[in-house]
C-alpha positions, 0 to 999 in steps of 0.5 A, a space after each residue: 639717276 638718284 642712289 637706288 637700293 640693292 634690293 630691286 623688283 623689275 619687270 620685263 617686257 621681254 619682246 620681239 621688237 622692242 623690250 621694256 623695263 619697269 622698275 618698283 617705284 620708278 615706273 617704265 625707265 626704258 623702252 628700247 629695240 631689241 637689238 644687239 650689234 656684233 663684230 663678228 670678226 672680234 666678238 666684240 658687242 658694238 651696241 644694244 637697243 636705240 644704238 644697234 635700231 641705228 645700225 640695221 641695215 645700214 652695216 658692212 659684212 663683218 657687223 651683224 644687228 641681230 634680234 635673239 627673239 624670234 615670235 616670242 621665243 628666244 633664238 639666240 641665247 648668248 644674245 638675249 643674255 647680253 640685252 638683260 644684262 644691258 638692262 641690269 647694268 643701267 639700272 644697278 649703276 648707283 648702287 653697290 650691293 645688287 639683288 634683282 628679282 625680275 617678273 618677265 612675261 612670255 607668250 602663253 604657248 611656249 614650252 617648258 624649255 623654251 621658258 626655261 632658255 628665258 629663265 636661265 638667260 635672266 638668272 646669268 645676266 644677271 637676276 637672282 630671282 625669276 617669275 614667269 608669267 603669261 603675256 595676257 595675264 600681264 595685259 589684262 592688269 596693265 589694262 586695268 580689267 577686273 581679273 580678279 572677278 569671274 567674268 571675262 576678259 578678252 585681250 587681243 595683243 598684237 606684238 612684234 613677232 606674236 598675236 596673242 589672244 585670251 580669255 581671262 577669267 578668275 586671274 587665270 587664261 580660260 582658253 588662248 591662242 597664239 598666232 606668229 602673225 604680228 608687227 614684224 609679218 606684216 613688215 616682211 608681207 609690205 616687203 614682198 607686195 612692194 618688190 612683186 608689185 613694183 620691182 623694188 626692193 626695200 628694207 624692213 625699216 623702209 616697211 616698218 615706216 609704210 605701217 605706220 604712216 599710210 597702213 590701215 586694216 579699213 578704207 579711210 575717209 583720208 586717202 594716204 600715200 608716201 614715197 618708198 625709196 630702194 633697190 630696182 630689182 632690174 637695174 639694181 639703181 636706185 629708185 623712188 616710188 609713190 605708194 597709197 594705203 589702199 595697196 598697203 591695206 592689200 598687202 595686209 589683208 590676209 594677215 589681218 584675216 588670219 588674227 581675225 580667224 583666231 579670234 573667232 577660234 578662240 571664242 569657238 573654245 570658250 564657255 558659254 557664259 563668258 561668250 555672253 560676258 564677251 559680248 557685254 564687256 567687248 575684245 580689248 586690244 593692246 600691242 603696236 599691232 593695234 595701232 594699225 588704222 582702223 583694226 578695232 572697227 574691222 574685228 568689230 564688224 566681222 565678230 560682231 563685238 565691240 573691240 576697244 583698243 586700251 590706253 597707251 597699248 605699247 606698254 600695256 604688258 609693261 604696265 602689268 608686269 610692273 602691278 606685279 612687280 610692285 606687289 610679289 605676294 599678292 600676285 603670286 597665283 598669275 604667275 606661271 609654275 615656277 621652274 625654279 624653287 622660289 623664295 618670295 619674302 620680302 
Protein backbone atom coordinates (compact mmCIF):
# COMPACT_ATOMS: atom_id res chain seq x y z
CA UNK A 1 0.00 0.00 0.00
CA UNK A 2 1.42 3.33 -0.94
CA UNK A 3 2.29 6.38 2.08
CA UNK A 4 -1.10 7.55 2.77
CA UNK A 5 -1.58 11.03 4.82
CA UNK A 6 -2.67 11.38 8.22
CA UNK A 7 -5.68 13.30 7.61
CA UNK A 8 -8.18 10.14 6.23
CA UNK A 9 -12.24 10.75 5.43
CA UNK A 10 -13.64 6.86 5.85
CA UNK A 11 -16.64 5.45 5.27
CA UNK A 12 -18.04 2.54 7.03
CA UNK A 13 -20.74 0.22 6.25
CA UNK A 14 -21.12 -1.02 9.31
CA UNK A 15 -23.38 -4.36 9.31
CA UNK A 16 -24.65 -7.26 10.61
CA UNK A 17 -22.97 -9.82 8.13
CA UNK A 18 -20.24 -8.21 6.73
CA UNK A 19 -18.52 -4.64 7.19
CA UNK A 20 -17.27 -2.46 4.38
CA UNK A 21 -14.60 0.28 4.43
CA UNK A 22 -14.46 3.00 2.00
CA UNK A 23 -11.58 5.40 1.99
CA UNK A 24 -11.38 9.03 0.21
CA UNK A 25 -9.80 8.55 -2.88
CA UNK A 26 -8.95 5.04 -2.91
CA UNK A 27 -12.48 3.45 -3.26
CA UNK A 28 -13.98 0.22 -1.14
CA UNK A 29 -10.25 -1.10 0.34
CA UNK A 30 -12.18 -3.97 2.49
CA UNK A 31 -15.02 -6.19 2.57
CA UNK A 32 -14.95 -8.61 5.24
CA UNK A 33 -17.46 -10.51 7.69
CA UNK A 34 -18.28 -9.20 10.76
CA UNK A 35 -16.80 -11.53 13.01
CA UNK A 36 -14.20 -11.51 15.72
CA UNK A 37 -12.77 -14.98 17.12
CA UNK A 38 -12.13 -14.94 21.21
CA UNK A 39 -10.18 -17.28 23.43
CA UNK A 40 -12.24 -17.02 26.18
CA UNK A 41 -10.18 -18.57 28.52
CA UNK A 42 -6.99 -16.17 27.80
CA UNK A 43 -9.11 -12.87 26.14
CA UNK A 44 -7.04 -12.99 23.84
CA UNK A 45 -8.69 -11.97 20.21
CA UNK A 46 -7.60 -14.76 17.89
CA UNK A 47 -9.04 -13.37 14.49
CA UNK A 48 -11.32 -10.56 12.79
CA UNK A 49 -13.22 -10.64 9.64
CA UNK A 50 -12.11 -13.26 6.66
CA UNK A 51 -9.78 -15.28 9.56
CA UNK A 52 -12.70 -15.69 12.14
CA UNK A 53 -15.82 -16.39 8.91
CA UNK A 54 -13.25 -19.52 8.78
CA UNK A 55 -13.30 -20.42 12.24
CA UNK A 56 -17.20 -20.44 12.71
CA UNK A 57 -18.59 -23.49 13.49
CA UNK A 58 -15.85 -25.32 13.32
CA UNK A 59 -14.14 -24.22 16.89
CA UNK A 60 -13.93 -25.96 20.29
CA UNK A 61 -15.32 -25.03 23.69
CA UNK A 62 -13.22 -22.21 25.01
CA UNK A 63 -13.01 -20.18 20.94
CA UNK A 64 -16.21 -18.10 20.71
CA UNK A 65 -16.67 -16.48 16.90
CA UNK A 66 -19.12 -13.71 17.79
CA UNK A 67 -20.99 -11.25 15.61
CA UNK A 68 -21.16 -7.54 17.93
CA UNK A 69 -24.28 -6.73 15.52
CA UNK A 70 -27.46 -8.05 16.04
CA UNK A 71 -30.31 -6.55 13.55
CA UNK A 72 -28.22 -3.42 13.10
CA UNK A 73 -27.62 -2.89 16.56
CA UNK A 74 -24.68 -3.16 18.30
CA UNK A 75 -24.70 -6.09 21.13
CA UNK A 76 -21.63 -6.39 22.18
CA UNK A 77 -19.60 -3.06 22.58
CA UNK A 78 -15.92 -4.23 23.30
CA UNK A 79 -16.28 -6.37 20.15
CA UNK A 80 -17.82 -3.98 17.65
CA UNK A 81 -14.77 -1.47 19.05
CA UNK A 82 -12.25 -4.43 18.21
CA UNK A 83 -13.69 -4.81 14.51
CA UNK A 84 -13.28 -0.73 14.01
CA UNK A 85 -10.12 -0.76 15.22
CA UNK A 86 -8.98 -3.70 13.10
CA UNK A 87 -10.13 -1.47 10.14
CA UNK A 88 -7.99 1.45 11.51
CA UNK A 89 -5.35 -0.32 12.08
CA UNK A 90 -5.07 -1.61 8.23
CA UNK A 91 -5.64 1.49 6.94
CA UNK A 92 -3.29 3.73 9.06
CA UNK A 93 -0.21 1.09 8.91
CA UNK A 94 1.86 3.64 6.50
CA UNK A 95 1.35 6.40 8.01
CA UNK A 96 2.78 8.02 11.35
CA UNK A 97 0.59 10.81 12.52
CA UNK A 98 -3.27 9.36 12.21
CA UNK A 99 -6.57 11.64 12.05
CA UNK A 100 -9.82 9.85 10.86
CA UNK A 101 -12.95 11.12 10.31
CA UNK A 102 -15.47 8.34 9.71
CA UNK A 103 -19.09 8.47 8.05
CA UNK A 104 -20.84 5.32 9.16
CA UNK A 105 -24.19 4.32 8.47
CA UNK A 106 -27.08 3.05 10.85
CA UNK A 107 -30.47 1.92 10.43
CA UNK A 108 -33.25 4.55 10.39
CA UNK A 109 -34.89 3.15 13.79
CA UNK A 110 -32.41 2.99 15.90
CA UNK A 111 -32.48 5.16 19.33
CA UNK A 112 -30.57 7.88 20.38
CA UNK A 113 -28.52 5.31 22.72
CA UNK A 114 -28.02 2.79 20.49
CA UNK A 115 -26.50 5.47 18.05
CA UNK A 116 -24.63 6.65 20.55
CA UNK A 117 -22.81 2.71 21.51
CA UNK A 118 -21.82 3.21 17.66
CA UNK A 119 -20.49 6.52 18.06
CA UNK A 120 -18.58 5.96 21.16
CA UNK A 121 -17.36 2.57 19.68
CA UNK A 122 -15.69 4.47 16.72
CA UNK A 123 -14.46 7.38 18.71
CA UNK A 124 -12.49 4.53 21.21
CA UNK A 125 -11.16 2.56 18.20
CA UNK A 126 -9.91 4.83 17.18
CA UNK A 127 -11.73 8.04 15.33
CA UNK A 128 -11.53 11.33 15.82
CA UNK A 129 -14.43 12.71 14.29
CA UNK A 130 -17.88 10.84 13.67
CA UNK A 131 -20.71 11.40 11.27
CA UNK A 132 -24.04 9.55 11.48
CA UNK A 133 -26.15 8.71 8.74
CA UNK A 134 -29.28 6.78 7.89
CA UNK A 135 -28.59 3.37 5.80
CA UNK A 136 -31.14 4.71 3.07
CA UNK A 137 -29.69 8.07 2.67
CA UNK A 138 -26.40 6.21 2.00
CA UNK A 139 -28.06 3.63 -0.58
CA UNK A 140 -29.93 6.34 -2.60
CA UNK A 141 -26.43 8.08 -3.21
CA UNK A 142 -24.61 5.09 -3.85
CA UNK A 143 -27.56 4.12 -6.18
CA UNK A 144 -26.92 7.17 -7.98
CA UNK A 145 -31.05 8.50 -7.64
CA UNK A 146 -31.67 12.21 -7.94
CA UNK A 147 -31.62 13.01 -3.84
CA UNK A 148 -31.27 16.09 -4.06
CA UNK A 149 -34.75 16.55 -6.60
CA UNK A 150 -38.24 16.58 -5.08
CA UNK A 151 -39.54 13.30 -6.26
CA UNK A 152 -39.22 10.01 -4.72
CA UNK A 153 -36.98 7.80 -3.99
CA UNK A 154 -37.92 4.28 -2.84
CA UNK A 155 -35.07 1.97 -1.66
CA UNK A 156 -35.77 -1.32 -0.34
CA UNK A 157 -32.35 -2.58 1.27
CA UNK A 158 -32.43 -5.92 2.28
CA UNK A 159 -29.14 -6.50 4.61
CA UNK A 160 -27.88 -9.17 6.88
CA UNK A 161 -29.76 -8.59 10.06
CA UNK A 162 -32.14 -5.79 8.80
CA UNK A 163 -34.65 -4.89 5.89
CA UNK A 164 -34.80 -1.26 5.29
CA UNK A 165 -37.18 0.20 3.57
CA UNK A 166 -37.72 4.37 2.73
CA UNK A 167 -38.83 6.87 0.68
CA UNK A 168 -36.48 9.90 0.12
CA UNK A 169 -37.10 12.86 -1.15
CA UNK A 170 -35.37 16.53 -1.12
CA UNK A 171 -32.21 14.51 0.69
CA UNK A 172 -34.22 13.41 3.73
CA UNK A 173 -36.45 10.02 4.40
CA UNK A 174 -40.07 10.74 4.03
CA UNK A 175 -41.54 8.06 5.46
CA UNK A 176 -39.49 4.57 6.62
CA UNK A 177 -39.55 0.98 7.96
CA UNK A 178 -37.44 -1.00 9.23
CA UNK A 179 -38.11 -5.09 9.36
CA UNK A 180 -35.38 -7.73 11.39
CA UNK A 181 -36.18 -9.90 8.52
CA UNK A 182 -32.97 -10.02 6.29
CA UNK A 183 -30.24 -12.43 5.03
CA UNK A 184 -29.40 -13.87 8.32
CA UNK A 185 -33.55 -14.94 9.28
CA UNK A 186 -33.74 -16.51 6.32
CA UNK A 187 -30.64 -18.72 7.06
CA UNK A 188 -32.08 -19.45 10.81
CA UNK A 189 -35.90 -20.26 8.99
CA UNK A 190 -33.60 -22.87 6.06
CA UNK A 191 -32.33 -24.25 9.36
CA UNK A 192 -35.57 -24.91 11.21
CA UNK A 193 -37.44 -26.50 7.68
CA UNK A 194 -34.52 -28.55 7.08
CA UNK A 195 -34.35 -30.12 10.62
CA UNK A 196 -38.45 -30.15 10.77
CA UNK A 197 -38.57 -31.52 7.40
CA UNK A 198 -35.65 -33.76 7.38
CA UNK A 199 -34.34 -34.42 10.72
CA UNK A 200 -31.22 -33.08 10.09
CA UNK A 201 -29.44 -30.66 11.80
CA UNK A 202 -27.06 -28.32 9.88
CA UNK A 203 -25.16 -25.12 10.57
CA UNK A 204 -25.88 -21.58 9.46
CA UNK A 205 -22.99 -21.63 6.70
CA UNK A 206 -24.50 -24.94 5.39
CA UNK A 207 -27.92 -22.50 4.82
CA UNK A 208 -26.10 -19.70 4.02
CA UNK A 209 -24.68 -22.01 0.90
CA UNK A 210 -28.66 -23.59 0.21
CA UNK A 211 -29.61 -19.21 -0.18
CA UNK A 212 -27.76 -18.77 -2.46
CA UNK A 213 -27.26 -21.60 -5.00
CA UNK A 214 -30.73 -22.99 -5.04
CA UNK A 215 -32.91 -19.99 -2.96
CA UNK A 216 -35.62 -18.12 -5.02
CA UNK A 217 -38.44 -15.73 -4.13
CA UNK A 218 -40.58 -17.37 -7.53
CA UNK A 219 -40.52 -20.85 -9.64
CA UNK A 220 -37.68 -20.97 -11.77
CA UNK A 221 -37.73 -22.20 -15.55
CA UNK A 222 -34.54 -24.00 -14.08
CA UNK A 223 -35.22 -26.55 -11.33
CA UNK A 224 -32.20 -26.34 -8.74
CA UNK A 225 -31.13 -28.93 -6.06
CA UNK A 226 -27.90 -29.16 -3.88
CA UNK A 227 -26.99 -31.78 -1.24
CA UNK A 228 -27.01 -30.53 2.39
CA UNK A 229 -24.78 -32.58 4.83
CA UNK A 230 -25.06 -32.55 8.86
CA UNK A 231 -26.14 -34.11 12.05
CA UNK A 232 -29.25 -37.00 12.02
CA UNK A 233 -31.38 -35.59 14.58
CA UNK A 234 -32.06 -39.43 15.57
CA UNK A 235 -28.87 -41.04 15.31
CA UNK A 236 -26.78 -38.13 15.67
CA UNK A 237 -24.72 -39.58 12.45
CA UNK A 238 -23.68 -38.04 9.88
CA UNK A 239 -25.94 -37.86 7.08
CA UNK A 240 -26.38 -36.23 3.47
CA UNK A 241 -29.38 -34.97 2.00
CA UNK A 242 -30.62 -33.79 -1.61
CA UNK A 243 -32.43 -30.51 -1.20
CA UNK A 244 -34.69 -28.51 -4.29
CA UNK A 245 -35.34 -24.68 -4.61
CA UNK A 246 -38.74 -25.45 -4.60
CA UNK A 247 -38.72 -26.61 -0.65
CA UNK A 248 -36.14 -23.70 0.01
CA UNK A 249 -38.58 -21.22 -1.80
CA UNK A 250 -41.25 -22.86 1.10
CA UNK A 251 -39.07 -22.05 3.65
CA UNK A 252 -38.75 -18.70 2.75
CA UNK A 253 -41.90 -17.61 1.74
CA UNK A 254 -43.51 -16.08 4.91
CA UNK A 255 -40.20 -14.23 5.25
CA UNK A 256 -40.38 -12.82 1.72
CA UNK A 257 -44.39 -12.12 2.56
CA UNK A 258 -43.50 -10.08 5.43
CA UNK A 259 -40.93 -7.34 3.69
CA UNK A 260 -43.16 -7.44 1.05
CA UNK A 261 -45.99 -6.21 3.59
CA UNK A 262 -43.82 -3.38 4.99
CA UNK A 263 -43.41 -2.29 1.54
CA UNK A 264 -47.11 -1.75 1.14
CA UNK A 265 -47.00 -0.42 4.77
CA UNK A 266 -44.61 1.92 3.92
CA UNK A 267 -46.46 3.26 0.86
CA UNK A 268 -49.62 3.33 2.91
CA UNK A 269 -47.71 6.47 4.84
CA UNK A 270 -46.68 8.29 2.10
CA UNK A 271 -47.90 11.55 0.47
CA UNK A 272 -49.85 11.07 -2.57
CA UNK A 273 -47.68 12.76 -5.11
CA UNK A 274 -44.67 10.80 -4.25
CA UNK A 275 -46.98 7.28 -4.41
CA UNK A 276 -47.47 8.63 -8.06
CA UNK A 277 -43.69 9.47 -8.53
CA UNK A 278 -43.19 5.85 -6.98
CA UNK A 279 -45.10 4.59 -9.58
CA UNK A 280 -43.06 6.15 -12.38
CA UNK A 281 -39.57 5.93 -10.97
CA UNK A 282 -40.33 2.37 -9.74
CA UNK A 283 -38.73 0.52 -5.98
CA UNK A 284 -34.87 0.08 -6.29
CA UNK A 285 -33.31 -2.67 -4.25
CA UNK A 286 -29.96 -3.07 -2.77
CA UNK A 287 -28.32 -5.43 0.03
CA UNK A 288 -27.37 -9.50 -0.32
CA UNK A 289 -31.07 -9.95 0.31
CA UNK A 290 -31.82 -8.62 -3.27
CA UNK A 291 -29.85 -10.93 -4.70
CA UNK A 292 -32.14 -13.90 -3.82
CA UNK A 293 -33.75 -15.55 -7.08
CA UNK A 294 -36.42 -13.76 -8.67
CA UNK A 295 -37.33 -11.13 -5.46
CA UNK A 296 -37.51 -8.00 -7.74
CA UNK A 297 -40.32 -10.01 -10.34
CA UNK A 298 -42.24 -11.25 -6.94
CA UNK A 299 -42.66 -7.38 -5.34
CA UNK A 300 -43.34 -6.15 -8.61
CA UNK A 301 -46.23 -8.37 -8.97
CA UNK A 302 -47.65 -8.19 -5.71
CA UNK A 303 -47.30 -3.88 -5.75
CA UNK A 304 -47.96 -3.51 -8.83
CA UNK A 305 -44.50 -1.19 -9.38
CA UNK A 306 -41.65 -1.87 -11.28
CA UNK A 307 -38.78 -2.96 -8.80
CA UNK A 308 -35.23 -2.77 -10.05
CA UNK A 309 -32.29 -4.18 -8.30
CA UNK A 310 -29.31 -1.33 -8.52
CA UNK A 311 -25.70 -2.05 -9.80
CA UNK A 312 -23.54 -3.87 -7.68
CA UNK A 313 -26.10 -4.05 -4.38
CA UNK A 314 -23.57 -5.43 -1.86
CA UNK A 315 -21.89 -2.22 -1.73
CA UNK A 316 -24.51 0.10 -2.82
CA UNK A 317 -24.52 1.49 1.05
CA UNK A 318 -20.62 1.54 0.89
CA UNK A 319 -20.50 3.30 -2.37
CA UNK A 320 -22.90 6.46 -0.54
CA UNK A 321 -21.06 6.67 2.51
CA UNK A 322 -18.06 7.00 0.35
CA UNK A 323 -20.05 10.09 -1.88
CA UNK A 324 -20.12 11.63 1.48
CA UNK A 325 -16.99 10.89 2.52
CA UNK A 326 -15.36 12.26 -0.62
CA UNK A 327 -17.20 15.62 -0.06
CA UNK A 328 -18.10 16.28 3.99
CA UNK A 329 -19.27 19.95 3.44
CA UNK A 330 -21.42 19.36 0.76
CA UNK A 331 -23.40 16.36 2.49
CA UNK A 332 -23.32 17.60 5.62
CA UNK A 333 -27.76 18.08 5.59
CA UNK A 334 -27.90 13.83 4.98
CA UNK A 335 -26.22 13.19 7.96
CA UNK A 336 -28.24 12.39 11.01
CA UNK A 337 -28.28 15.35 14.39
CA UNK A 338 -24.84 14.93 15.65
CA UNK A 339 -24.18 13.71 19.11
CA UNK A 340 -21.20 15.24 19.54
CA UNK A 341 -20.26 19.11 18.74
CA UNK A 342 -18.62 18.82 15.10
CA UNK A 343 -15.98 20.38 13.73
CA UNK A 344 -15.93 19.70 9.74
CA UNK A 345 -13.47 22.24 8.15
CA UNK A 346 -11.15 20.91 5.96
Amino acid sequence: MAFIGFKKDIGIDLGTTNSLVYLKQRGIIFNEPTLVAINTKSGQLLAVGNEAKKMFGRTPPHINVIKPLINGVVSDFEIAKEILRYFFKKINKDSFLNYNRLVIGVPTNLTEVEKKSVEDAALTAGANKILIVEEPIAAVLGARLPIKEPVANMIVDIGGGTTEIAVVSLEGVVTSKSLKIAGDKFNEEIIKYVRDEFKLIIGEPTAEELKINIGSAIPLDEKLEMPARGRDLSSSLPREVIIKDSQIRIALNPLISSIIDAVKETLELTPPELVGDILKQGIYLCGGGSLLRGINYRIEKEIGVPATIVEDPLTCVARGLGVIAENFPFHFKNFSSPLKPLDIKL
